[in-house]
C-alpha positions as CSV (number, residue, x, y, z in Angstrom):
1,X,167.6,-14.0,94.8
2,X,164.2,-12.8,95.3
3,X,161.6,-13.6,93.1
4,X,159.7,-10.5,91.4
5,X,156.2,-10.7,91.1
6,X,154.6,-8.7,88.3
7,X,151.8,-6.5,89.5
8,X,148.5,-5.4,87.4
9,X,147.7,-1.8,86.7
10,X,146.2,-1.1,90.3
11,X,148.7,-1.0,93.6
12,X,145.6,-0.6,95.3
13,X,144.2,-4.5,94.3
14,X,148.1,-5.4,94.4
15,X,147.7,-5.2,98.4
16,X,145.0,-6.5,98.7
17,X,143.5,-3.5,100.2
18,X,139.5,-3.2,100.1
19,X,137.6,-1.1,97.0
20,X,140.8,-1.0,94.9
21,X,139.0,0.3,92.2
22,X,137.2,3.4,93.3
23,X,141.2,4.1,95.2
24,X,142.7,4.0,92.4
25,X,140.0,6.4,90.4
26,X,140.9,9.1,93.3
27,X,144.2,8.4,93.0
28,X,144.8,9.5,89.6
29,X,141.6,11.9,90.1
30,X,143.8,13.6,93.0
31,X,147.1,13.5,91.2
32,X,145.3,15.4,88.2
33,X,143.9,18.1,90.7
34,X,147.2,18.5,92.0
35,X,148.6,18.8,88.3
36,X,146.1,21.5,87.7
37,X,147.2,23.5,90.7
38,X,150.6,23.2,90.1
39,X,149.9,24.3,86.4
40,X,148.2,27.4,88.0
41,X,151.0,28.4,90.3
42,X,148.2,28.5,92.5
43,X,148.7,27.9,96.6
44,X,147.0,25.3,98.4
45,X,144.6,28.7,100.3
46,X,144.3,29.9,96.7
47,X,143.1,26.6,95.8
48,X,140.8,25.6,98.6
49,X,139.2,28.9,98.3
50,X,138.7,28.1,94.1
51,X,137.6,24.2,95.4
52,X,135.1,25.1,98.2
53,X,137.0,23.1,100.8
54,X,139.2,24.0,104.0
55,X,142.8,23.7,102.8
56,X,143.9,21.0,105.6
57,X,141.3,18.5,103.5
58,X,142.8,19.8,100.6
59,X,146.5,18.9,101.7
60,X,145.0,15.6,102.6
61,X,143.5,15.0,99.2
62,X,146.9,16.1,97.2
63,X,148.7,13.9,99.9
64,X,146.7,10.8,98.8
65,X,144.5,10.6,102.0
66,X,140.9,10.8,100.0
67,X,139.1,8.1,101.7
68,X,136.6,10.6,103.1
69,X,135.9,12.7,99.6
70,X,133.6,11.3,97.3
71,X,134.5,11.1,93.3
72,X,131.5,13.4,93.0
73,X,133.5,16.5,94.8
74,X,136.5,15.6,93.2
75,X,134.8,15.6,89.6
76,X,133.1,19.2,90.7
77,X,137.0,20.3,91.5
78,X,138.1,19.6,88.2
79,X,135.0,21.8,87.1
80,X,135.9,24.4,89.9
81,X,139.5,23.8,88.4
82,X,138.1,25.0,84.7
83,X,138.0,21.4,83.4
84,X,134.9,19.5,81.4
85,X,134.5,16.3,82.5
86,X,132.7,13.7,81.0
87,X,131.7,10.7,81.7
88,X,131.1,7.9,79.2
89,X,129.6,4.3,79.7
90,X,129.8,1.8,77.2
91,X,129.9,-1.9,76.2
92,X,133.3,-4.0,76.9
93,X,135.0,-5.2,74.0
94,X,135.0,-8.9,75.6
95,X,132.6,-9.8,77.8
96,X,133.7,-9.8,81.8
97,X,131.9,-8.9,84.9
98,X,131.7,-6.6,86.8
99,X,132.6,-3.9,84.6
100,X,135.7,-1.5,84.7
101,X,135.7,2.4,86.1
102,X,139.0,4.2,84.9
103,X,139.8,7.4,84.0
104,X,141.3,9.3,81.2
105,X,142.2,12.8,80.8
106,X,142.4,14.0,76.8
């Protein structure tokens, strides 16, 4: 039998793959955008016209190709989107380094 590793909260540092942080921000940043659309009924033309961005990047983006879109312009497409973001920094309850970036939707 196989032996099962347990993973941590982040596939992307799982693989080893480089900036597995900021991925995995994206990541759920582009699986809320796609939520939202959903939610909307709206198409991906309806959307990229609401977002400012052609619809083939779109597609990429809801497809989980986002390397080339910065967190900034997917923050401004929640707002585009009708959402509030906001963006809080604070101490750790334990002291580590570097800090932690995650995201959480209310």
């Amino acid at each position: 039998m196989d032996s099962v590793e347990k993973g941590s909260n982040n596939v992307y540092d799982d693989l080893g793959l480089p900036d597995p942080g900021e991925m995995h921000v994206k990541a759920t940043l582009a699986a809320k955008i796609g939520e939202i659309i959903l939610e909307r009924q709206l198409s991906q033309v309806q959307a990229s016209e609401i977002l400012g961005m052609p619809q083939p990047k779109l597609s990429c983006l809801l497809r989980g190709q986002f390397r080339g879109i910065s967190e900034a312009k997917m923050l401004e497409c929640l707002n585009r989107l009708g959402r509030d973001v906001e963006i809080v920094i604070h101490k750790p309850s334990r002291t580590r380094a570097p800090g932690l970036t995650r995201v959480v939707f209310a």
